[in-house]
N, C-alpha and C positions, 0 to 999 in steps of 0.2 A: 504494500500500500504506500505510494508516492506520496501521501498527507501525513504518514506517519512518520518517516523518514523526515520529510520537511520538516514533522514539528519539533522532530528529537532536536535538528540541525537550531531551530528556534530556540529549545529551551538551551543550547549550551550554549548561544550566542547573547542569548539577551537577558540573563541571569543581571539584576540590577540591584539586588543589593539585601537586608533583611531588614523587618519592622516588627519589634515585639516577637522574637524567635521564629520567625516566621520569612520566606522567601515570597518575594514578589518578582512576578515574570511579568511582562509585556510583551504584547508582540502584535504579528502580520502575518495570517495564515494566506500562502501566495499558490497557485496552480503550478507545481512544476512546469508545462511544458508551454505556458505564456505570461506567466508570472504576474494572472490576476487574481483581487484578490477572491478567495471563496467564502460567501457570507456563511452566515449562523454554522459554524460547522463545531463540534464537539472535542472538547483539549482537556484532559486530565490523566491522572495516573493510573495506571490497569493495576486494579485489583484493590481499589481503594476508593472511600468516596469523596475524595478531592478533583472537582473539576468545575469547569467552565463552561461559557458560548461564545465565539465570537459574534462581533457585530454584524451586521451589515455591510460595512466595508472589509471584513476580516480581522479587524483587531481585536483583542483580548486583552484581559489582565487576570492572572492568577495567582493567588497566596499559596505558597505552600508549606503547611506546620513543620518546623522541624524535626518532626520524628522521620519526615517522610524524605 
């Protein structure tokens, strides 16, 4: 899955920082093969109930607790 890949590539690149033990991601879920973005599309950790949506233009933001 090309979105899943892209998002891994996302979470290591845009890793921005923690608040209250906690990581905050941002980002831009992008089409690999035209690099637009894909709305509402689904970002969280497998096997966990940490997760997100993105927008409508494909941006995101997601906390993630430290344990995780």
């Amino acid at each position: 899955m090309k979105a899943g890949i892209l998002l891994l590539s996302l979470f290591a690149v845009l890793l921005t920082g923690t608040l209250s033990a906690q990581i905050l991601i941002k980002g831009k879920v992008l089409d690999g093969k035209n690099d637009q973005p894909i709305a509402y599309t689904n970002i969280g950790i497998i096997n966990t109930r940490v997760g997100t949506i993105a927008n409508g233009d494909g941006t995101f933001s997601i906390q993630i607790p430290a344990q995780h």
